[in-house]
ZABA-603083 format. One record per atom (N, C-alpha, C, O): residue number from 0; residue in one letter; x, y, z. Coordinates in nm, 2 decimals. Each point is the difference from the previous one (the first is absolute). Example, Ala and Ser with C-alpha at 12.3 -4.5 7.8 and 13.67 -1.06 7.14 Angstrom:
// ZABA-603083
NODE,0,A,1.32,-0.57,0.78
NODE,0,A,-0.09,0.12,0.00
NODE,0,A,0.09,0.12,0.00
NODE,0,A,0.10,0.00,0.07
NODE,1,S,-0.14,0.11,-0.14
NODE,1,S,0.09,0.11,0.00
NODE,1,S,-0.08,0.11,0.08
NODE,1,S,0.05,0.11,0.01
END
This chain:
// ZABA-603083
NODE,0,X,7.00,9.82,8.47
NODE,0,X,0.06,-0.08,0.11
NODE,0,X,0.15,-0.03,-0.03
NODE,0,X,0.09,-0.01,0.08
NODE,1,X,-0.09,-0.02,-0.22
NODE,1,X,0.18,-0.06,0.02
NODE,1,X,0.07,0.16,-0.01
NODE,1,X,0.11,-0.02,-0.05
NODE,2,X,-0.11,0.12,0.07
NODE,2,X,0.10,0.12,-0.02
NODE,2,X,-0.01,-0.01,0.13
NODE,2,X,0.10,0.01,0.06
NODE,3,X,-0.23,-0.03,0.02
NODE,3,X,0.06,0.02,0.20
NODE,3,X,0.06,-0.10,0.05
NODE,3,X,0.07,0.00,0.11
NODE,4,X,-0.10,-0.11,-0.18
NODE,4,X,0.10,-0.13,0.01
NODE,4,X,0.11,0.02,0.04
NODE,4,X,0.05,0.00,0.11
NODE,5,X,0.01,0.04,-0.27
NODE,5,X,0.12,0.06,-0.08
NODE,5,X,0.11,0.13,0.12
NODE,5,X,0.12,-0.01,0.03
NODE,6,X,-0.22,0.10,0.01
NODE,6,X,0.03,0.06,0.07
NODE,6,X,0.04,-0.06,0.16
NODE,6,X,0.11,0.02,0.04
NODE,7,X,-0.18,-0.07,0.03
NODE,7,X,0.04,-0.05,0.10
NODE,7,X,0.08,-0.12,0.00
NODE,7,X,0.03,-0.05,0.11
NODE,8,X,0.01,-0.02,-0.23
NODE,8,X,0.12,-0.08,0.02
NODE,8,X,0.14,0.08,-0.07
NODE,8,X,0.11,-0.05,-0.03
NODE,9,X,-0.15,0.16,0.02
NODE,9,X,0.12,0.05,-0.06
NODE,9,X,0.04,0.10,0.12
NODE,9,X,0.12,0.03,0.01
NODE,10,X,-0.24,0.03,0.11
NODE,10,X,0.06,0.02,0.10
NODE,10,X,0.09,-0.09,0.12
NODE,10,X,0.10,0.02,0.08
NODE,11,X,-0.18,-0.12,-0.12
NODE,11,X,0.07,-0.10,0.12
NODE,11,X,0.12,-0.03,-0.10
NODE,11,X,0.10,0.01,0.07
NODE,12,X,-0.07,-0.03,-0.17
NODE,12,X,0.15,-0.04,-0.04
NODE,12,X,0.07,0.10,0.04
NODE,12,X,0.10,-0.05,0.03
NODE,13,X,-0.10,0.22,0.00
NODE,13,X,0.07,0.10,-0.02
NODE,13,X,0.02,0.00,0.15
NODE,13,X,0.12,0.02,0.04
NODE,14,X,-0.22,-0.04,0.04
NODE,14,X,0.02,0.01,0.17
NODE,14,X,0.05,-0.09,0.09
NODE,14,X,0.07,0.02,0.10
NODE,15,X,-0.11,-0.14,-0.18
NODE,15,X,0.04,-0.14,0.09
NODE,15,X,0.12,-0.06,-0.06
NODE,15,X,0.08,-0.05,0.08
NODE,16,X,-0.04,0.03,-0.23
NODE,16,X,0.09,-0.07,-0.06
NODE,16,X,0.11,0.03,-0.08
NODE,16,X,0.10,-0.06,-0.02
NODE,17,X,-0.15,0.23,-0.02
NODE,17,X,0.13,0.03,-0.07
NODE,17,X,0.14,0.02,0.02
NODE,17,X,0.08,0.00,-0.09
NODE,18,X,-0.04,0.03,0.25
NODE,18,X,0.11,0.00,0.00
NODE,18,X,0.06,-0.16,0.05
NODE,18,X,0.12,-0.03,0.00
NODE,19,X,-0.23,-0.04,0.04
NODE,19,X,0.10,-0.10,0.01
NODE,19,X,0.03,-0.12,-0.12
NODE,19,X,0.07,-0.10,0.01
NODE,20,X,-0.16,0.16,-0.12
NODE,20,X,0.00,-0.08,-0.12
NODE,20,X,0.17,0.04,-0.08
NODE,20,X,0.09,-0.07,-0.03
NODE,21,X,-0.11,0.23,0.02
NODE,21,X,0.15,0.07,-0.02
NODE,21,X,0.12,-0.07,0.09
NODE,21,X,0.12,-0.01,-0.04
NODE,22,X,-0.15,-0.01,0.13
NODE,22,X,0.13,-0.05,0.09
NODE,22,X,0.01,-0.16,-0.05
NODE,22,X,0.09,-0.06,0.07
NODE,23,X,-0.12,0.02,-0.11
NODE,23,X,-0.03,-0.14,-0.03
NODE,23,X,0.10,-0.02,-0.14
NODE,23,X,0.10,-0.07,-0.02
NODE,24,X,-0.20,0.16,-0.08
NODE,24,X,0.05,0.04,-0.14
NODE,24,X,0.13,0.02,-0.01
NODE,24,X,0.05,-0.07,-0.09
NODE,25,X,0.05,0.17,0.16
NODE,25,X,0.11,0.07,0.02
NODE,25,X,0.08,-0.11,0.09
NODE,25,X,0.12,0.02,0.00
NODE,26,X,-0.16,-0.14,0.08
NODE,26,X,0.05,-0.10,0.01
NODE,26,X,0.04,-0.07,-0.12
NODE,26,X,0.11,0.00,-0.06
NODE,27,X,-0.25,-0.08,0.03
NODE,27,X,0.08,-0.08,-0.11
NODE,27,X,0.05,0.07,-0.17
NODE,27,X,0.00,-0.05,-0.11
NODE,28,X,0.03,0.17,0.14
NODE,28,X,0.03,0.03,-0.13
NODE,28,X,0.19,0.01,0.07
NODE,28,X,0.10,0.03,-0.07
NODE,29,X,-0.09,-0.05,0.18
NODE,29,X,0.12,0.06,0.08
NODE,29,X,0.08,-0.13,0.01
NODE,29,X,0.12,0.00,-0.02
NODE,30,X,-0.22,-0.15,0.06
NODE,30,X,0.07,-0.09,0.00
NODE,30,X,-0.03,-0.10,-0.12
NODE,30,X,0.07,-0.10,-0.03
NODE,31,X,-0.16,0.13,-0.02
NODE,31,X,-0.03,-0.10,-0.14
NODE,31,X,0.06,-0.14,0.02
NODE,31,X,0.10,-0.06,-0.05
NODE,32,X,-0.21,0.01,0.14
NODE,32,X,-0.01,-0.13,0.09
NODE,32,X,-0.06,-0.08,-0.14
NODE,32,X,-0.09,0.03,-0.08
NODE,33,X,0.17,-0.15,0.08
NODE,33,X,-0.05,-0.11,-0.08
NODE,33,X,-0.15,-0.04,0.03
NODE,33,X,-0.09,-0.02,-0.09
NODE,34,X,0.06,-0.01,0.24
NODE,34,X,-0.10,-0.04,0.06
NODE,34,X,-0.11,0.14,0.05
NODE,34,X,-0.04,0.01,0.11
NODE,35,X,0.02,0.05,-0.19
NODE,35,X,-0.14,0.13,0.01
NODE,35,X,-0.06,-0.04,0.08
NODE,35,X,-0.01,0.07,0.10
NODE,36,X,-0.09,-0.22,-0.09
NODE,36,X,-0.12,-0.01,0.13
NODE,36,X,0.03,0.01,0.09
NODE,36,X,-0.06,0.07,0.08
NODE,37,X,0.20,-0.17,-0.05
NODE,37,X,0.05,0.00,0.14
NODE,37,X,0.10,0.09,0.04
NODE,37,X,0.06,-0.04,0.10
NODE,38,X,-0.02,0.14,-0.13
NODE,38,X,0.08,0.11,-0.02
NODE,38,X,-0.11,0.06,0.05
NODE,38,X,-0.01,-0.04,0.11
NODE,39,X,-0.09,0.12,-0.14
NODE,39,X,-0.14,0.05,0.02
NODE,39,X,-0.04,-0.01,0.11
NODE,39,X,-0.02,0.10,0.07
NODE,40,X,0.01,-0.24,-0.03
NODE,40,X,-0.12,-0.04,0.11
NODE,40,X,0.13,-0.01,0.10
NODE,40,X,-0.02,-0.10,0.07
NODE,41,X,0.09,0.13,-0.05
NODE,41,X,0.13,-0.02,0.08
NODE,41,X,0.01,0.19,0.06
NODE,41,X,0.00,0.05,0.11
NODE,42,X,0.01,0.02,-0.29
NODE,42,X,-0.03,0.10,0.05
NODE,42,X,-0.10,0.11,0.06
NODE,42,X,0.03,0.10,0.07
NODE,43,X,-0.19,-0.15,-0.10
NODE,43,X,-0.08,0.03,0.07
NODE,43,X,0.00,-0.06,0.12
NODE,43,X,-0.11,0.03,0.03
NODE,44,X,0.17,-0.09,0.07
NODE,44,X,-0.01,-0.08,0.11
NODE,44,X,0.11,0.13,0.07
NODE,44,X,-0.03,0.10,0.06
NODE,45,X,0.11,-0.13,-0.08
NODE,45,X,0.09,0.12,0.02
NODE,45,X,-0.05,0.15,0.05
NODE,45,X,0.01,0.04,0.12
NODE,46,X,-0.07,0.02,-0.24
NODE,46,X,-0.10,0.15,-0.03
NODE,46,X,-0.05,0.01,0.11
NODE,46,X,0.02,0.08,0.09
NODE,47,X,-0.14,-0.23,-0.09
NODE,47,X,-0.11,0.00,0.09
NODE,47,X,0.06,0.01,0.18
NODE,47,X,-0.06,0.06,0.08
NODE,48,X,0.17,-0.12,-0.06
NODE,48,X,0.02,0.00,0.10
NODE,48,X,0.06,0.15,0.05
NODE,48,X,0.00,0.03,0.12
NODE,49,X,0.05,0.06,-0.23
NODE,49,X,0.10,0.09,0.05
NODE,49,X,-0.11,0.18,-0.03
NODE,49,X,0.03,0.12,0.01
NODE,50,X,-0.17,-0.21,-0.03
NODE,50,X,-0.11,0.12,-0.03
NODE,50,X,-0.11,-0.05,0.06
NODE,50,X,-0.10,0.03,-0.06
NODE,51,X,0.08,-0.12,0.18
NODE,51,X,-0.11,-0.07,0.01
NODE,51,X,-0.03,0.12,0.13
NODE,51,X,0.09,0.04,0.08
NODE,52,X,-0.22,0.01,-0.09
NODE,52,X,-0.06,0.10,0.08
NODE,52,X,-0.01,-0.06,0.17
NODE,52,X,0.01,0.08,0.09
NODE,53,X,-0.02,-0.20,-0.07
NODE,53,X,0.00,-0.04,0.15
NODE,53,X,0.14,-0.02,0.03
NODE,53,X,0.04,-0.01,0.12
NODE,54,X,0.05,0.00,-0.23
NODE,54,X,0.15,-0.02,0.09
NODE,54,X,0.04,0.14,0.02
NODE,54,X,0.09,0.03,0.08
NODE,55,X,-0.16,0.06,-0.16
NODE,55,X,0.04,0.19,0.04
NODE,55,X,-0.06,0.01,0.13
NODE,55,X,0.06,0.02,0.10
NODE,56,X,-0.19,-0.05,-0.11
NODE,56,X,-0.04,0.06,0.14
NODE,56,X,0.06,-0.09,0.12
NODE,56,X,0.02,0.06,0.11
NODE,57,X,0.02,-0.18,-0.11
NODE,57,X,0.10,-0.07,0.08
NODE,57,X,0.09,0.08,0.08
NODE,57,X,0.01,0.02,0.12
NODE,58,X,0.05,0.04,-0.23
NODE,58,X,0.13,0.07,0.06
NODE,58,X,-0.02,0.09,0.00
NODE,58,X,0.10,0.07,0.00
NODE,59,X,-0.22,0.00,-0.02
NODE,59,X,-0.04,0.16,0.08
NODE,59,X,-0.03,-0.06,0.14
NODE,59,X,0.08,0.04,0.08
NODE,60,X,-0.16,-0.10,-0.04
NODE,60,X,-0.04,-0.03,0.09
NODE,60,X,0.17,-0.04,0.11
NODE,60,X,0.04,0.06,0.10
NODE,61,X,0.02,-0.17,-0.18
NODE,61,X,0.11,-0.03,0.09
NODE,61,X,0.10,0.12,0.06
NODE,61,X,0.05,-0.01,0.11
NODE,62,X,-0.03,0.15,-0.21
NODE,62,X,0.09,0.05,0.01
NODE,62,X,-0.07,0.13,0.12
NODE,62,X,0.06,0.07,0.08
NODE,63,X,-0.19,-0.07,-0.11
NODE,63,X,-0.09,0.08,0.08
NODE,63,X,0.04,-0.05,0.17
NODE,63,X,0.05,0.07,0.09
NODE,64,X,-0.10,-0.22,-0.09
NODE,64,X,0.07,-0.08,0.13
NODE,64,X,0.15,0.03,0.05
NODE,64,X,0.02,0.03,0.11
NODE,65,X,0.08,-0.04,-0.21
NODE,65,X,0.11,0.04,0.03
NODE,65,X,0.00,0.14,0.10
NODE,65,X,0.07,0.00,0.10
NODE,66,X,-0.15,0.12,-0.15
NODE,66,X,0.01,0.09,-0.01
NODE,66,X,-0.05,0.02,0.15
NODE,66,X,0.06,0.09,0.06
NODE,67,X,-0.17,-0.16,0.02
NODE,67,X,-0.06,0.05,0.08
NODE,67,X,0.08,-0.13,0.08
NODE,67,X,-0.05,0.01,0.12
NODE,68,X,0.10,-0.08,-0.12
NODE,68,X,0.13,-0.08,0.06
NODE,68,X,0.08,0.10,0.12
NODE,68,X,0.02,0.03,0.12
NODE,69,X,0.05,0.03,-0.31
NODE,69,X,0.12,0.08,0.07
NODE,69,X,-0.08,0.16,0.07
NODE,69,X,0.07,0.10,0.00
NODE,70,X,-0.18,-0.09,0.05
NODE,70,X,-0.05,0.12,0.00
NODE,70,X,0.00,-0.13,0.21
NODE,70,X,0.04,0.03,0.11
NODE,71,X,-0.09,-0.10,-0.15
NODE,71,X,-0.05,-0.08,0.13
NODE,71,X,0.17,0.01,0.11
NODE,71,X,0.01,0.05,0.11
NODE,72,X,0.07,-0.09,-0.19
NODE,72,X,0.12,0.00,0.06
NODE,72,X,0.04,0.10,0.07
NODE,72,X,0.04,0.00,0.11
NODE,73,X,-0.04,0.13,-0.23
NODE,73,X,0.06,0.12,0.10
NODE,73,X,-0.11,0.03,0.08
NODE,73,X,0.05,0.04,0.10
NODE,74,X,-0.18,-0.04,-0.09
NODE,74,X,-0.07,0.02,0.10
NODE,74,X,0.05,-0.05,0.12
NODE,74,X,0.06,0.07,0.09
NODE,75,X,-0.08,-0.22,-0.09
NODE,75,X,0.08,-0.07,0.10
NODE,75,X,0.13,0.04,0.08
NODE,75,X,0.00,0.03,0.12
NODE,76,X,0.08,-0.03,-0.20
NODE,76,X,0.10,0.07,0.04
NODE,76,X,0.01,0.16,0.06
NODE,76,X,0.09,0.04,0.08
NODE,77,X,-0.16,0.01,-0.11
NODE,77,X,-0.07,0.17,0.04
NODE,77,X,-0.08,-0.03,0.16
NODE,77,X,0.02,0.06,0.10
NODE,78,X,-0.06,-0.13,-0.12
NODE,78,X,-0.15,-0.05,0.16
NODE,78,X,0.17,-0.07,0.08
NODE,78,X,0.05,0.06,0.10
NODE,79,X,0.00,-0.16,-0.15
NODE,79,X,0.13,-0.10,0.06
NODE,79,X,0.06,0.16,0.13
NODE,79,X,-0.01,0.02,0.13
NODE,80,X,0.07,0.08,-0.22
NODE,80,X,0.08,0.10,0.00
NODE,80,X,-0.05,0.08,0.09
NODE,80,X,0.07,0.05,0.09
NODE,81,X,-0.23,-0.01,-0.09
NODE,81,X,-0.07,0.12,0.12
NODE,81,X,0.02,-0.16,0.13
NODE,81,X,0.11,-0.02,0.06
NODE,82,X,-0.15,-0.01,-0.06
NODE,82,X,-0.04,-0.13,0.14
NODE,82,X,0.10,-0.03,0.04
NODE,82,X,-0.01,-0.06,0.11
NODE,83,X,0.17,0.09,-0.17
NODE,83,X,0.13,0.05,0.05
NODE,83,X,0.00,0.09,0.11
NODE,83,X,-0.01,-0.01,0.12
NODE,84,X,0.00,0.10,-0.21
NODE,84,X,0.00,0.15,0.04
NODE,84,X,-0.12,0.00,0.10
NODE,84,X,0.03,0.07,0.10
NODE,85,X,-0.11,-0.10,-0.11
NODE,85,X,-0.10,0.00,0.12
NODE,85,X,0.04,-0.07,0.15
NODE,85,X,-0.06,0.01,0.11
NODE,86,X,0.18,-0.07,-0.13
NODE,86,X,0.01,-0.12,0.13
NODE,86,X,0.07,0.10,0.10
NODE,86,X,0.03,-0.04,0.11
END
């Protein structure tokens, strides 16, 4: 039991944490902050916000809207243009 243990928290470190443990690491070796906790928890707050999976799909979703915005417009403008031309 503890080697499948072993194994499945050594996958979740590798899938879920290693790169943002490395980005963390390569911070404070970068600014060698007096204050490490709050240096840390300042920069996980940060991480989290600029990797958090609902603020991506956010702005897929928003730029998707954009997208079918400007698709709405020239339609409009296309339909505006025949009902000219039709008068």
């Amino acid at each position: 039991m503890p080697a499948v243990a072993a194994a499945v928290y050594e996958e979740y470190l590798e899938s879920n944490m290693r790169s943002m443990l490395e980005a963390l690491v390569e911070a404070l070796l970068r600014s060698q902050p007096e204050d490490v906790e709050g240096f840390s928890a300042n920069w996980l707050l940060q991480w989290h916000k600029e990797h958090d999976p609902e603020q991506q799909e956010i702005e897929k979703l928003r730029a998707e809207r954009d997208h079918f915005r400007l698709q709405r417009d020239k339609l409009n403008e296309e339909l505006q243009e025949l009902q000219r031309g039709a008068q």
